[in-house]
C-alpha positions as CSV (number, residue, x, y, z in Angstrom):
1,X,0.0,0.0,0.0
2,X,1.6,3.4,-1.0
3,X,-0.2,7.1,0.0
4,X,1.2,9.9,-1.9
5,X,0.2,13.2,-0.4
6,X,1.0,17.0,-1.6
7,X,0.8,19.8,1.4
8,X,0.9,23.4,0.2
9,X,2.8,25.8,1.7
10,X,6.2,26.5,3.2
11,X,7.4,23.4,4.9
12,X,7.8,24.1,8.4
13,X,10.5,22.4,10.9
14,X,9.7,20.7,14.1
15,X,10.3,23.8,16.8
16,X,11.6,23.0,19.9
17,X,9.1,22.3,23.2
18,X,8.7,25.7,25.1
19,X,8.5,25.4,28.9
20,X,6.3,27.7,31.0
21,X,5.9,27.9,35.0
22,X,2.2,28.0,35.6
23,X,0.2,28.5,39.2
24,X,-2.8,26.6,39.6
25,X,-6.0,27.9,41.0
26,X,-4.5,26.4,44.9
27,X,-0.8,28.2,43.8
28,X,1.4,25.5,43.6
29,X,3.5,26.3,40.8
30,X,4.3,23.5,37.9
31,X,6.3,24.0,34.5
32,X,3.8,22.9,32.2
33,X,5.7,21.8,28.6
34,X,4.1,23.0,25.0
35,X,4.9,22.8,21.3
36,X,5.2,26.4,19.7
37,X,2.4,27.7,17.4
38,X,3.7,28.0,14.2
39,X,4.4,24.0,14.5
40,X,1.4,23.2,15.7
41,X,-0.7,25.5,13.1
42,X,1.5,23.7,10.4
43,X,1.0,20.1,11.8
44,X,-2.9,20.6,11.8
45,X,-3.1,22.1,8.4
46,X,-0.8,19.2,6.4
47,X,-3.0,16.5,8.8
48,X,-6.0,18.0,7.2
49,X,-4.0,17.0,3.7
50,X,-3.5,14.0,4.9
51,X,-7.3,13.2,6.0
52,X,-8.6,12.4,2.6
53,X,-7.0,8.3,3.1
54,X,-9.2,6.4,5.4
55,X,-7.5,3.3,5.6
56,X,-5.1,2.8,8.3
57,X,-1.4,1.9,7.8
58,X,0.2,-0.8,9.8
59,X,3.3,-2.6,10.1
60,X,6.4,-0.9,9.1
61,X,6.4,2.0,7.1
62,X,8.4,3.7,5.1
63,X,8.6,8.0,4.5
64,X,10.3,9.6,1.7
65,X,9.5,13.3,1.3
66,X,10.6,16.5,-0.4
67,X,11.0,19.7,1.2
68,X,9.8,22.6,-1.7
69,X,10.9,26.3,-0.2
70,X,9.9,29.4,-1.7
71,X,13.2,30.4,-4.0
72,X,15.1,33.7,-2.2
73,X,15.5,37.1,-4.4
74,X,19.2,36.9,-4.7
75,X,18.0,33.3,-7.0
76,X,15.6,34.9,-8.9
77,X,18.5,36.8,-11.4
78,X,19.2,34.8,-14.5
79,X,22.3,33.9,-13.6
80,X,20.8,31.3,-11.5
81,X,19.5,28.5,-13.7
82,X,15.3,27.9,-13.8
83,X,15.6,24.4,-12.0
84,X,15.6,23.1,-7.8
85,X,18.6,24.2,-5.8
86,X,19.8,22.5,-3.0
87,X,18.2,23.9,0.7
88,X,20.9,24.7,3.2
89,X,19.6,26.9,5.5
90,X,17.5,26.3,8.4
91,X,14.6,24.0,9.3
92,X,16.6,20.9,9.3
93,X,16.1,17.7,7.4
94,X,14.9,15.7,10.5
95,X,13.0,18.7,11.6
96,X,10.4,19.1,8.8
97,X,10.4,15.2,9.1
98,X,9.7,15.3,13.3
99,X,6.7,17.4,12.0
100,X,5.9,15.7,8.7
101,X,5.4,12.5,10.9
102,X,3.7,13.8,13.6
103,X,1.3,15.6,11.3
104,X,0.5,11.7,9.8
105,X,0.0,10.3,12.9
106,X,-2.7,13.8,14.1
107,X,-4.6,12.9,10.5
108,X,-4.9,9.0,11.7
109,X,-3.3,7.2,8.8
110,X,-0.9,5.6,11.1
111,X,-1.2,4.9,15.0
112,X,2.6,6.1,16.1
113,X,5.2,7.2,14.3
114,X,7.4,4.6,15.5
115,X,6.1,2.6,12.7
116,X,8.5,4.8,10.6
117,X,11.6,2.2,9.9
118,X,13.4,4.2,7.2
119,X,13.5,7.6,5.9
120,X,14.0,9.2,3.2
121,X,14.1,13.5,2.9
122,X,15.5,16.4,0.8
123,X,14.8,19.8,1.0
124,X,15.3,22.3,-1.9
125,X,14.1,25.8,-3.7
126,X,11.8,25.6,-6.0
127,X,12.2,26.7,-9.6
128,X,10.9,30.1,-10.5
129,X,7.6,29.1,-11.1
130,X,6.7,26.7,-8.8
131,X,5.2,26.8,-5.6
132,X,6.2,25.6,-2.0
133,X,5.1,22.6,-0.7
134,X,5.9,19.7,0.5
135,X,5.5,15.9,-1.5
136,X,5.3,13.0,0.8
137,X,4.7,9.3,0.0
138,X,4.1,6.4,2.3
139,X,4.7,2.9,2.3
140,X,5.0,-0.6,3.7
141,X,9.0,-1.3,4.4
142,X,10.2,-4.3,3.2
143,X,14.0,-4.7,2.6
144,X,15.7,-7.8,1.1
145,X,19.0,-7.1,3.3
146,X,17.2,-8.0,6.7
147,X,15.9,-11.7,5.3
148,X,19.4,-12.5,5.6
149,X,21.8,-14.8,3.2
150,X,20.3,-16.3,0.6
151,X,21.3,-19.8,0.1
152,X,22.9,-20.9,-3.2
């Protein structure tokens, strides 16, 4: 079974957890522990991208994405060629694909994203005329190297 899913929009990195002190209504004081906005806006958009497959995945699973960012100004001169350009600035790699999973896991396509076994991501600009976004496909993991030695 393979899902392949497009989410529009500029791919957005897993932010760090924030950490707050809070009183309760009795003031004792706790740290209470929260994602940051701007990832959890972008996880619930790309889940609702993600709602339109019903069926469950299960077993092991595999994620290969890529990462489209808007191209900068100093790429738009013609001296730059009308093609993708490697990404190396930040979000990280394993960022986008904290939140990339996570977002799968909010839409309920799979029950945790420790089914995840192997991973596959790139990140880069897009040409001049495209859009970003973010391209994701999902599916089972099967790999010949873990049945061991085959016999002659």
């Amino acid at each position: 079974m393979i899902h392949t899913a497009t989410i529009p929009g500029i791919p957005i990195g897993k932010g760090r957890p924030r950490s707050a002190l809070r009183k309760t209504t009795k003031g004792k004081t706790f740290i209470h522990h929260y994602t940051p906005e701007k990832t959890r806006s972008w996880e619930s958009m790309a889940a609702f991208y993600l709602m339109r497959y019903t069926e469950k995945m299960v077993g092991p699973l595999k994620l290969q994405y890529v990462a489209i960012f808007p191209r900068p100004q100093r790429m738009l001169t013609n001296k730059w060629p009308n093609r993708r350009e490697p990404h190396t600035d930040k979000p990280d790699v394993d960022n986008i694909a904290k939140a990339l999973m996570d977002a799968i896991v909010n839409s309920g396509l799979v029950a945790d994203d420790a089914q995840f076994v192997a991973l596959e991501g790139a990140k880069l600009y897009a040409d001049r005329i495209e859009d970003p976004h973010i391209t994701c496909i999902i599916s089972s993991y099967s790999n010949p190297v873990l049945q061991g030695p085959q016999s002659p």
